[in-house]
N, C-alpha and C positions, 0 to 999 in steps of 0.2 A: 504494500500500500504506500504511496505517495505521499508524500507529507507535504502542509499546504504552501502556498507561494508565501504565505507571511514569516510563514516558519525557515521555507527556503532562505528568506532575508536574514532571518534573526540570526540562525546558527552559521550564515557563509556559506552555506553548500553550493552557493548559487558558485562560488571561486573553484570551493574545493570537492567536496562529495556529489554534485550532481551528476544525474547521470548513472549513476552507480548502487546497485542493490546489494542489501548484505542478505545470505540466507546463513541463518543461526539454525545447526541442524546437531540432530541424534551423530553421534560418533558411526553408529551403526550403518548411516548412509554414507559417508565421506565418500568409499570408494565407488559408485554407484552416483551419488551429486559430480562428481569429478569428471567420469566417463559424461554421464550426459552433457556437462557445460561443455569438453573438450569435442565431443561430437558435433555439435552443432555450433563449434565457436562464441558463446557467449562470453564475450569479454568482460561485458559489464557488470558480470557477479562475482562477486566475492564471498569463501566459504569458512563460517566458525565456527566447529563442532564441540559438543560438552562430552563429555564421557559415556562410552555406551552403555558402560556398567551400571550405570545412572535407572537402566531398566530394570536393575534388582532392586531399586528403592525407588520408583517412584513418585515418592511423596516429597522429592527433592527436587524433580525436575521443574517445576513451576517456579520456584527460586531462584535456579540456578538461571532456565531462561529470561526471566526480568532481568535480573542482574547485567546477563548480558545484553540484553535489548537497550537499558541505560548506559551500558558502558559504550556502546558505538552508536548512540541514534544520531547524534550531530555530527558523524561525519559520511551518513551516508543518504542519499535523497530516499531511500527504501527498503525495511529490511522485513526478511519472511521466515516465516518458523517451520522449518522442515522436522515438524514430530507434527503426529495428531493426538489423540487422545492421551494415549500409550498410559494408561491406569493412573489417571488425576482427577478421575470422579467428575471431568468439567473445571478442576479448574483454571487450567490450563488454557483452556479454551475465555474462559471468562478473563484469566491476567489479560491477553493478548487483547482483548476488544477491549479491555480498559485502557489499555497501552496505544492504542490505534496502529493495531501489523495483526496480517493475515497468518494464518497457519493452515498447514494441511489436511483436507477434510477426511473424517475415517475413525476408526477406533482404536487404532493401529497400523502397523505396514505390512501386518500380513492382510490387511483389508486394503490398502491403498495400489500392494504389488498387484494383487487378483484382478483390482476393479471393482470400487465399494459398491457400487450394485450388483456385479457379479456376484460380490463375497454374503452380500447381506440373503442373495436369493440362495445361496447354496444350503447356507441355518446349519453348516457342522459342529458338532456340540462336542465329537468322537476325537475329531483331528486334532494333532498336534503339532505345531507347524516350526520349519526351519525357513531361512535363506539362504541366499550366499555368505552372508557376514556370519550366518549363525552356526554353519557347516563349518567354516573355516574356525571358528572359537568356541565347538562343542563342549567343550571339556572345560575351558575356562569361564563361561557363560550358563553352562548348564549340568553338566557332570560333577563337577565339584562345589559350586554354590549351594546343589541340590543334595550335597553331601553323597554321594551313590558313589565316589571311589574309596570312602571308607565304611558304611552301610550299605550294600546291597539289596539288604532287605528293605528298604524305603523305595524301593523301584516299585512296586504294587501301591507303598501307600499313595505316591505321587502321581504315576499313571496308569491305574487299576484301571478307571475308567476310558481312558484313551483306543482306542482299537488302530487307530493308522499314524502315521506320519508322513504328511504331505510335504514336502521339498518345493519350494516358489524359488524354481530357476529364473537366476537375472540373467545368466549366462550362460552359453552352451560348452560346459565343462567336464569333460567324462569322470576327471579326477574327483569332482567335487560331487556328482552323482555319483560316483563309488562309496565316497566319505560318507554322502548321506544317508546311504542304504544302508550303511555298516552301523549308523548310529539307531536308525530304526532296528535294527537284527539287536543293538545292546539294548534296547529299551522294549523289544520282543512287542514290535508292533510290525503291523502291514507298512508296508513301504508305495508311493506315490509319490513322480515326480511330474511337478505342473510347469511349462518354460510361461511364464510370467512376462515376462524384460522386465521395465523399468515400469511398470502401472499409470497409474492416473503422477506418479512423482513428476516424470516429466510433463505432461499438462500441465501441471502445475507449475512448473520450472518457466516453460514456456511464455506462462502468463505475466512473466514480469520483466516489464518495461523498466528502463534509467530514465 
């Protein structure tokens, strides 16, 4: 979102920052924001990721981004918040429009990779889902947070209910669908893999003008 021409005045972006959007995103997209800006040449974004880790709490992330939204708003004409929901109950969504900057719509990015209407028509309650980022840092992100390399037996209590694990390929990578099959077989669910690309992210990428 744009900031208004008064504001352009006040803060100088009209000299220095115009022209120029910042997207403040999940760590977890960097490499995936990066491929699309370089794909399609967008010069005029610039990328500042918080920790991806940040998805095991939560309840941090809405701090963490204010924070950042205040630390760079005057030096850029536009900045956009590459998370959606990602378990902040809304509030997340509510800083943001009190902040005046858009963020991406969805409940998540395994909703936003799919296609939030795709994901919202599908209603899987069963699935458990990976990406690219989440394939590549199974073990770090979810293997041992989840405690299952020193209990085993928490592997029923965690995904008792689960019957599959769905893989949302951003990429067509044999390696990383070998990886993801193997983490399904440790977690003794059905395996699926869906090529996704880049979902509604880039739409949204798209949509922003300097």
């Amino acid at each position: 979102m744009s900031l208004s021409d008064d504001k352009l005045t006040r803060t100088g972006l009209a000299a220095s920052g115009a022209g120029r959007v910042l997207v403040i995103a999940c760590g977890a997209l960097a490499h995936e924001i990066l491929a699309i800006k370089a794909a399609n040449g967008w010069d005029h974004l610039d990328l500042q990721c918080l920790p991806a880790i940040l998805h095991n709490h939560p309840e941090r992330i809405t701090g963490a981004v204010r924070d950042m939204v205040e630390r760079h708003r005057d030096a850029y004409q536009g900045i956009y918040v590459a998370y959606a929901d990602c378990g902040t109950g809304g509030l997340l969504q509510a800083a943001c429009a009190e902040m005046g900057v858009e963020m991406i719509e969805g409940p998540h990015c395994y909703s936003f990779y799919e296609g939030n209407a795709v994901f919202a028509e599908r209603g899987e309650v069963t699935a458990f889902y990976l990406t690219d980022f989440l394939v590549r840092q199974f073990d770090a992100f979810v293997w041992k947070p989840l405690g299952l390399d020193r209990h085993a037996g928490l592997r029923d209590m965690y995904f008792g209910n689960y019957t599959t694990l769905v893989y949302q390929a951003q990429t067509d990578n044999p390696a990383l669908t070998a990886k993801a099959e193997a983490c399904a077989e440790r977690l003794g669910l059905a395996f699926e893999r869906r090529f996704t690309g880049y979902g509604d992210l880039t739409t949204a990428l798209a949509g922003l003008k300097g």
